[in-house]
C-alpha positions as CSV (number, residue, x, y, z in Angstrom):
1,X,26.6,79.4,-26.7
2,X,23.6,77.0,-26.7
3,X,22.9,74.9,-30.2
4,X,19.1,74.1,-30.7
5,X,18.0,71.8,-33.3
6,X,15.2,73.8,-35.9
7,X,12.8,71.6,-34.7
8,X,13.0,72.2,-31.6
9,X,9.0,73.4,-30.1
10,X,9.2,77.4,-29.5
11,X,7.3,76.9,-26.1
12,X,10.7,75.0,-24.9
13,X,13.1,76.7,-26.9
14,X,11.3,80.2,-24.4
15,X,12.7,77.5,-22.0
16,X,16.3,78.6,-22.2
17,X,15.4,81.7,-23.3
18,X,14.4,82.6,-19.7
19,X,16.9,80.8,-18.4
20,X,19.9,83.3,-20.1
21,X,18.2,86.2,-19.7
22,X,17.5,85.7,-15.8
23,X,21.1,84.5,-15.5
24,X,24.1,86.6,-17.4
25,X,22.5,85.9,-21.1
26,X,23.8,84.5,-23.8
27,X,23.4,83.0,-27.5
28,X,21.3,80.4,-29.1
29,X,21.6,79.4,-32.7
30,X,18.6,77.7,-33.5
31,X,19.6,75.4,-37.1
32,X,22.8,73.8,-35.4
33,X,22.3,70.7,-33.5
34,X,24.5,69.1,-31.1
35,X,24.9,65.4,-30.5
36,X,27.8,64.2,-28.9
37,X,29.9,67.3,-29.0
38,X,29.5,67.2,-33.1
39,X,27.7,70.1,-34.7
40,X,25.6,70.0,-37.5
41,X,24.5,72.4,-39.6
42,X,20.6,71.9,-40.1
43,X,19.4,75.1,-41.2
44,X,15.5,76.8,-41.8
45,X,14.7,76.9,-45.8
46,X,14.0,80.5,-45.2
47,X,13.3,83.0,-43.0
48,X,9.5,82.7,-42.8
49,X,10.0,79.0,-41.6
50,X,11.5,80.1,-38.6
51,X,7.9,82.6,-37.7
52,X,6.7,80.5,-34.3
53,X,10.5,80.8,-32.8
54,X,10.5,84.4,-34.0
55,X,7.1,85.4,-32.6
56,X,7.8,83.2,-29.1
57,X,11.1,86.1,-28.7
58,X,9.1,88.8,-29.7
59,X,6.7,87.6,-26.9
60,X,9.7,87.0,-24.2
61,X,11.3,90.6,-25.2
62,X,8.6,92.6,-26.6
63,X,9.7,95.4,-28.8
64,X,13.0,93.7,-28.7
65,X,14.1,94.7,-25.5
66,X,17.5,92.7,-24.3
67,X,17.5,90.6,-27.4
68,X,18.3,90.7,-30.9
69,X,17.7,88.5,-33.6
70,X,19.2,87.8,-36.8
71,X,19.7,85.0,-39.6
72,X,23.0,83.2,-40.5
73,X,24.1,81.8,-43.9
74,X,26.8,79.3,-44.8
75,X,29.0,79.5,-47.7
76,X,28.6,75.9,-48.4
77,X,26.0,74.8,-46.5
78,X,22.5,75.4,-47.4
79,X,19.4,76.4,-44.5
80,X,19.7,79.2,-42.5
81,X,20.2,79.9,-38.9
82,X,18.3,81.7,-36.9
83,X,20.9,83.6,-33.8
84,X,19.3,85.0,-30.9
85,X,21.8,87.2,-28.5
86,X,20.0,86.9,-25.4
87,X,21.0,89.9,-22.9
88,X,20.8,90.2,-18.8
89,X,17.5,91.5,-18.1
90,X,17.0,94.1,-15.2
91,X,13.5,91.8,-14.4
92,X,12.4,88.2,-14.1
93,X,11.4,87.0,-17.2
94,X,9.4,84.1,-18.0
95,X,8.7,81.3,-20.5
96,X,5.2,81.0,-22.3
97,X,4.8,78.2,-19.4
98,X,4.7,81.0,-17.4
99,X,7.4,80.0,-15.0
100,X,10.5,81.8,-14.3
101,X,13.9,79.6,-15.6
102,X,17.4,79.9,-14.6
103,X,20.6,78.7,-16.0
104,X,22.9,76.7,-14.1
105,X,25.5,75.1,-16.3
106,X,24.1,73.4,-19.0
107,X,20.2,73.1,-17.2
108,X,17.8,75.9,-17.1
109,X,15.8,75.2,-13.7
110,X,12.4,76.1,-13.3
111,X,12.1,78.6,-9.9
112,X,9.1,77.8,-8.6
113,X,9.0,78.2,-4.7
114,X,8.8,81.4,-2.9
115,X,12.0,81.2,-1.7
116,X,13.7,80.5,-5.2
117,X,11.7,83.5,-6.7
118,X,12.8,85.5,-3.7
119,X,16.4,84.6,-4.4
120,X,15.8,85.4,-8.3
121,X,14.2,89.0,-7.3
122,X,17.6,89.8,-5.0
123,X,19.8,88.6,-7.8
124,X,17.9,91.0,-10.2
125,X,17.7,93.9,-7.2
126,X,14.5,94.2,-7.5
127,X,14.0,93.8,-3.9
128,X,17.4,94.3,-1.5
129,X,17.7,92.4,1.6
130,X,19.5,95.6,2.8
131,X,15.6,97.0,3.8
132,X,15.4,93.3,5.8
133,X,14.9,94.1,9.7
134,X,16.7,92.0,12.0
135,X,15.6,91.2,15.5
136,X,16.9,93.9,17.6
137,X,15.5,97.6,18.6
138,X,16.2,101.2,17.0
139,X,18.2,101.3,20.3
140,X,20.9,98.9,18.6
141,X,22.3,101.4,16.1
142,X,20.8,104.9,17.0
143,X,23.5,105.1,20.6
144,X,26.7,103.9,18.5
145,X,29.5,106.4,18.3
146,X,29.3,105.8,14.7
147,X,25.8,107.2,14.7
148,X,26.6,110.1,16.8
149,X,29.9,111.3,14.7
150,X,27.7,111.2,11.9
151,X,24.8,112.8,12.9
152,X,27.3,115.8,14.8
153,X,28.7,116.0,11.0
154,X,26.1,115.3,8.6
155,X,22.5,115.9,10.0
156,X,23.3,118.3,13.5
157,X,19.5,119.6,13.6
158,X,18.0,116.1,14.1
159,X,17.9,113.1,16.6
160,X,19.1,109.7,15.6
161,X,15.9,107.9,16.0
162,X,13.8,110.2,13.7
163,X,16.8,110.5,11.1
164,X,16.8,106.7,10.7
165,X,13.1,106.4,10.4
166,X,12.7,108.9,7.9
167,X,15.6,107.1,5.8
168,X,14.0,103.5,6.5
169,X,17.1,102.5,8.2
170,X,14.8,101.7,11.2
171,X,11.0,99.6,10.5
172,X,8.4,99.1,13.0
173,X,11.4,100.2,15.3
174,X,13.9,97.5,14.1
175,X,16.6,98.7,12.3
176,X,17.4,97.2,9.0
177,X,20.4,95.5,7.9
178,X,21.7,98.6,5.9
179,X,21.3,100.1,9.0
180,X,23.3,97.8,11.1
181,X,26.3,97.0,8.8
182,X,26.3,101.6,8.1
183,X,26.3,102.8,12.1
184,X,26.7,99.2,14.3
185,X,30.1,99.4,15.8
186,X,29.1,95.6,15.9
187,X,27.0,94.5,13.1
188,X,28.4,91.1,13.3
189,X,26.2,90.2,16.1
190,X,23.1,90.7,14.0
191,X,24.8,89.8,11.2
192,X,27.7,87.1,12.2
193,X,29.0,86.6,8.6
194,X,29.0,89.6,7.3
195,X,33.0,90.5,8.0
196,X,36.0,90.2,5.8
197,X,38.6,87.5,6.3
198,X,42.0,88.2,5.3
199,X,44.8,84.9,4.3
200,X,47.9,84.8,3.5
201,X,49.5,82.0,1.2
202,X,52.9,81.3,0.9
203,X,52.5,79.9,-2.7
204,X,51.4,81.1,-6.4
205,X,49.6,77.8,-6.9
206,X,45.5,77.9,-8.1
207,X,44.8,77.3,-4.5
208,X,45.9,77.4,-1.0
209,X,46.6,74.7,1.7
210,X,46.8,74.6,4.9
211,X,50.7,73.7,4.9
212,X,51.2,77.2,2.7
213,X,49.0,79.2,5.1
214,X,51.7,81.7,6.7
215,X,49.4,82.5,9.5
216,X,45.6,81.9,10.5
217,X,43.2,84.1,8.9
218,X,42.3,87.3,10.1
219,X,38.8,88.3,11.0
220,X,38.1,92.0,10.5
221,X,34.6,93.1,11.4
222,X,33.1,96.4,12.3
223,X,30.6,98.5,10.3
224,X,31.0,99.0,6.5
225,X,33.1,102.5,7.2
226,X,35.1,101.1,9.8
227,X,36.0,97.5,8.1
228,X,37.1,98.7,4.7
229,X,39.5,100.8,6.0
230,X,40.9,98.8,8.2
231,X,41.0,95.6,5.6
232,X,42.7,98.2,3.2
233,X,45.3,99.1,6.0
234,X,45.4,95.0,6.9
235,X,46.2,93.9,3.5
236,X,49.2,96.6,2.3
237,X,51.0,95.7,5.6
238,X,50.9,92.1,4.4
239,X,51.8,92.9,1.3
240,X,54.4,95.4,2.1
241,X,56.4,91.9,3.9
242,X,56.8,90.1,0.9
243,X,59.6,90.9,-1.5
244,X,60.5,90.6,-5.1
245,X,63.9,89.9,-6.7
246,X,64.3,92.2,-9.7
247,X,67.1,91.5,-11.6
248,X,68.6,90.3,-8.3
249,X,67.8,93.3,-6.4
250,X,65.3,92.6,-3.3
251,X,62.5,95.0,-2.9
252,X,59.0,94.9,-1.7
253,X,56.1,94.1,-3.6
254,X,53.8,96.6,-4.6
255,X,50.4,96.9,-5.8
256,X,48.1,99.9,-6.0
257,X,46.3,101.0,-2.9
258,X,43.4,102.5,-4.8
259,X,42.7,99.3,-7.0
260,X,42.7,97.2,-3.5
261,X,40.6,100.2,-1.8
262,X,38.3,99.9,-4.5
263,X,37.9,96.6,-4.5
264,X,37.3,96.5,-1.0
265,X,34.9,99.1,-1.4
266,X,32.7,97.2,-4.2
267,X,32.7,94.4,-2.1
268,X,31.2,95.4,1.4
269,X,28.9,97.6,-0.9
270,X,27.5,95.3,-3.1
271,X,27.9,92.4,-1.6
272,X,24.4,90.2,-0.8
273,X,24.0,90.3,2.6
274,X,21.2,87.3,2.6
275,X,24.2,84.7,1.9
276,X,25.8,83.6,5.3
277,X,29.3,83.8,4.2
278,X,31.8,86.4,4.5
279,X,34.2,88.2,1.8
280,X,37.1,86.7,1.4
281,X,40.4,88.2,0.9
282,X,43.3,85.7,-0.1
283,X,47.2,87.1,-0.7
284,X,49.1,84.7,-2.8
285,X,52.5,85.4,-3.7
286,X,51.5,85.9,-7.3
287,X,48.1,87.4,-7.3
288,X,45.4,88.7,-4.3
289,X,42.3,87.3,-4.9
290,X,38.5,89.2,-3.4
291,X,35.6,86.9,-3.4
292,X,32.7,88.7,-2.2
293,X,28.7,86.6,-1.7
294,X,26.3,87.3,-4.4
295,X,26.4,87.1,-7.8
296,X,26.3,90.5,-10.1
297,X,22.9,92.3,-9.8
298,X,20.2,93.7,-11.9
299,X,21.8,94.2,-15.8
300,X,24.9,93.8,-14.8
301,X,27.2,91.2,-15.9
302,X,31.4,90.7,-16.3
303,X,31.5,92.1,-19.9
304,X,29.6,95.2,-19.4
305,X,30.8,95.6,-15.3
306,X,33.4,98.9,-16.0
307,X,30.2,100.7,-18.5
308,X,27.3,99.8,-16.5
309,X,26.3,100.6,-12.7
310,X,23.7,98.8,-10.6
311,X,23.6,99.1,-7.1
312,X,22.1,96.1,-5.2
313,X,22.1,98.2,-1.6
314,X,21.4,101.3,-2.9
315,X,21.0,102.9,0.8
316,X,24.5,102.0,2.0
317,X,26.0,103.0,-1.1
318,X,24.3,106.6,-0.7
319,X,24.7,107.1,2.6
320,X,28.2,105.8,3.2
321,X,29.2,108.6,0.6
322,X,27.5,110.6,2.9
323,X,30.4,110.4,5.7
324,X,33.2,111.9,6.2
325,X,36.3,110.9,3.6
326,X,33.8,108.5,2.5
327,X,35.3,105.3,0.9
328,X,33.2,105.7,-1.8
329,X,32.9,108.7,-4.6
330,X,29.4,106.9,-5.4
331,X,29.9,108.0,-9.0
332,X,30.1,104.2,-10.6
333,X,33.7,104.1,-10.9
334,X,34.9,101.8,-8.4
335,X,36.4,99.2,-10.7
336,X,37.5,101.7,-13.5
337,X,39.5,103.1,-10.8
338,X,41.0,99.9,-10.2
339,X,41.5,99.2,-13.9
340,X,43.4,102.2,-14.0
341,X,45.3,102.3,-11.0
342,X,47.1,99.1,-12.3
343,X,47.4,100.0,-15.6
344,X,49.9,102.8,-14.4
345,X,52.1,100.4,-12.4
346,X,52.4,98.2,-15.3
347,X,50.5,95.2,-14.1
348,X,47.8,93.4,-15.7
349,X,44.0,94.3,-15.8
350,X,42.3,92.7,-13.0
351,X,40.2,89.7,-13.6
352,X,36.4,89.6,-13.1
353,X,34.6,86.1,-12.5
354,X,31.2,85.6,-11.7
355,X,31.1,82.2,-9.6
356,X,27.7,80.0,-9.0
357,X,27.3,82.4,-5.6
358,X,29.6,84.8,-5.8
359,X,31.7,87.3,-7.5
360,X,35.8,86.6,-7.3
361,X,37.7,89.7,-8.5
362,X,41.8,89.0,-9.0
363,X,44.8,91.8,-8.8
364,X,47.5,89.8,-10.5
365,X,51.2,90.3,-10.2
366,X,53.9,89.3,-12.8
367,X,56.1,87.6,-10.2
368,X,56.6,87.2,-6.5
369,X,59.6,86.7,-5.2
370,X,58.6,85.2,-1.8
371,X,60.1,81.9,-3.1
372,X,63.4,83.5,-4.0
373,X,63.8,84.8,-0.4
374,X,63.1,81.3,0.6
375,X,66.1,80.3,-1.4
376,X,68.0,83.0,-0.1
377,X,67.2,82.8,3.1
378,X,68.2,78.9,3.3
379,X,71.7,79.7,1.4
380,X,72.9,82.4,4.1
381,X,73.2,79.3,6.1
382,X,73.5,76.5,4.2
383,X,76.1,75.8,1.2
384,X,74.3,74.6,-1.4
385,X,70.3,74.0,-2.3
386,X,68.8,71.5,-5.1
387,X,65.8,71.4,-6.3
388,X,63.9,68.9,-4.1
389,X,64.9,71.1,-1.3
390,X,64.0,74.1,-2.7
391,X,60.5,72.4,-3.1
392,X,60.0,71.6,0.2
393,X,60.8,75.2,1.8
394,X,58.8,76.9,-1.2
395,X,56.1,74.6,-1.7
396,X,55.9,74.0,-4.7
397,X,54.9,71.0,-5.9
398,X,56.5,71.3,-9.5
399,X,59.7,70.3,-10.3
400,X,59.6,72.9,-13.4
401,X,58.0,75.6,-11.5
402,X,61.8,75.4,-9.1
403,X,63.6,75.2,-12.4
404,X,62.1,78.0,-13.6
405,X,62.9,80.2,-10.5
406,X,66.7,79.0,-10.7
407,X,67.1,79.9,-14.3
408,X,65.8,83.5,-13.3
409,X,68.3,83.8,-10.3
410,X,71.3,82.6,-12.2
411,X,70.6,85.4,-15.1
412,X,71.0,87.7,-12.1
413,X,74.0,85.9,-10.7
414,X,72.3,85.5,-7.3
415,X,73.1,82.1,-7.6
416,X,75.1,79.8,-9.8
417,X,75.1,76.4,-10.5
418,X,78.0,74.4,-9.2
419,X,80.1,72.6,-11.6
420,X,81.4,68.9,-11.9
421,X,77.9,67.4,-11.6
422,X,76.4,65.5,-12.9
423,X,72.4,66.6,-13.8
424,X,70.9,64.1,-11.3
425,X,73.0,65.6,-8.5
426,X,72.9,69.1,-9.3
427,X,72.7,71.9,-6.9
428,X,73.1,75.8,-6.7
429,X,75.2,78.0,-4.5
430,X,75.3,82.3,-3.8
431,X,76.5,83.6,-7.0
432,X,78.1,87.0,-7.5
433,X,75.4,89.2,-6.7
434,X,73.9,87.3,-3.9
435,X,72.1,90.1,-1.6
436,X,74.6,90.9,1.8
């Protein structure tokens, strides 16, 4: 929510107008102002005062595309203000400067420069670096095996090299990115950061360390086909190692292959391919977290993400459907899919956030049990355990957080507290249903 003052000029107040609407949009109340994080309540005498701010929106949405605007009373407070819900827009809009704004926190920056207006165009999909030719020959992707099985299956009465050109997979006889990353059986020489990387940390904290880092991350490249299946396949054997106590009862953990499929999926499709970063998968032992580069594209935004479908490379996400068992239906529901495929496990909806250059989407657990094993693990050979201890071989850093996982063993009489100490002393030993 933004808070303008009512005297604020209608050429700035276009300003931040352009700024939401070529970010994730947003809402203005124009009567409230805001001085050191106290709001008052400053309102128009009536409606007609607020015409220039009126007529500025009607300029910036005409007909009221994207926007909509409407006036808000107090009960006790005289003036009225005037609200302006400011949606995503599928285009660049501009202020009555006629520059193009974007908001970045609490700024709206001008884009000025080619490159920032080529970076605003991507965002919006109006343009998709997917159609970008990299420096290499039609040669590079028309004599993969990739290219062959699908031609043999898809298109049998046509060479390579023609069928790419006609689908502008292959420019002035370079192929194009959608090109390499759909039938390179090694995209990542063209494109060296467009892989996935898989971690695994040993911890449920907000981040990972290198101290919780089980093992060094795992590169998985290959072309789109190729690398979501094999990050899908990478990801539930790391998962499938990690138990859970349940009511002192060890089993392995278990989270839906079609939400991580589809998540997968959404992200080596709609990724942006211009940012020189990989995705990033990261397995916690509370949560799997799948940051992909780029933020959401055209209209699209984390409220409306499960209704509305954009497709920022719209030629991968065609013709990857086109191959055999194809990852994806191509129907827009990828993420409902997920939604739903955790639902019926009883987990919790995944979480959507939109980062500064990126898009993080979370598959949250209740609880891991990767710390109880610890704990077990260290009492088949050891008498007791305390808390400090149970710390150190968990990492965790909260003294609360090992509480906490103690109180939940003891309920299940996999431990139990010894008795005769005192509380700075105490310590825990296998209880009654300690696993053999």
């Amino acid at each position: 929510m933004r808070f303008k003052s009512k005297d604020i000029q209608p050429s700035k107040l276009t300003k931040t107008i352009s700024a939401l609407a070529n970010a994730d949009g947003g809402d203005i109340f124009v009567g409230i102002s805001e001085s050191k994080n106290r709001l008052t309540w400053d309102g128009f005498d009536n409606e007609e005062a607020a015409n220039a701010h009126s007529q500025v929106i009607e300029q910036t949405f005409p007909l009221g595309a994207n926007s909509r605007v409407s006036f808000l009373h107090h009960q006790k407070l005289s003036g009225l203000v005037l609200f302006i819900e400011i949606e995503k827009t599928p285009d660049i809009r501009k202020a009555s400067d006629g520059i193009a704004y974007l908001r970045r926190g609490a700024q709206s920056l001008p884009q000025t420069t080619n490159e920032q207006i080529l970076r605003l165009s991507l965002n919006k999909g109006i343009h998709s670096y997917e159609d970008h030719s990299v420096n290499n020959n039609i040669e590079f992707i028309s004599n993969f095996e990739a290219t062959r099985a699908f031609m043999s299956d898809v298109v049998p009465f046509s060479t390579a090299e023609d069928w790419l050109r006609k689908q502008k997979l292959a420019v002035d006889g370079k192929p194009t990115v959608a090109g390499v990353m759909l039938f390179s059986d090694e995209p990542q020489i063209e494109l060296p950061k467009g892989a996935i990387k898989v971690y695994r940390y040993k911890t449920n904290d907000a981040s990972g360390t290198r101290d919780t880092l089980a093992f060094d991350p795992l590169s998985i490249e290959g072309n789109a086909y190729s690398m979501i299946y094999k990050s899908v396949d990478t990801i539930r054997s790391i998962i499938e190692s990690i138990p859970i106590a349940e009511a002192g009862v060890l089993s392995k953990l278990e989270y839906p292959t079609e939400a991580i499929h589809e998540i997968i999926t959404n992200a080596v499709i709609h990724r942006d391919y211009i940012i020189n970063d990989d995705i990033h998968v990261r397995i916690f032992d509370n949560r799997i977290e799948v940051q992909s580069p780029g933020t959401l594209a055209g209209h699209v935004t984390t409220k409306n993400i499960l209704d509305e479908r954009f497709a920022r490379n719209p030629k991968i996400v065609r013709l990857l459907n086109k191959f055999k068992n194809p990852p994806n239906k191509d129907v827009g529901e990828g993420l409902n899919t997920a939604f739903e495929a955790m639902r019926k496990l009883k987990l919790k909806d995944p979480i959507v956030e939109q980062k500064d250059n990126g898009l993080l989407v979370l598959l949250r657990h209740e609880k891991l049990a990767a710390p109880q094993q610890l704990i077990i693990d260290f009492l088949r050979s050891n008498e007791e355990i305390n808390n400090r201890i149970a710390r150190e071989i968990c990492f965790i850093g909260s003294e609360n957080k090992v509480k906490l996982i103690f109180k939940d063993m003891i309920k299940s009489d996999v431990i139990e507290r010894i008795p005769n100490r005192s509380q700075s002393k105490a310590a825990y030993r296998k209880g009654a249903s300690f696993p053999t």
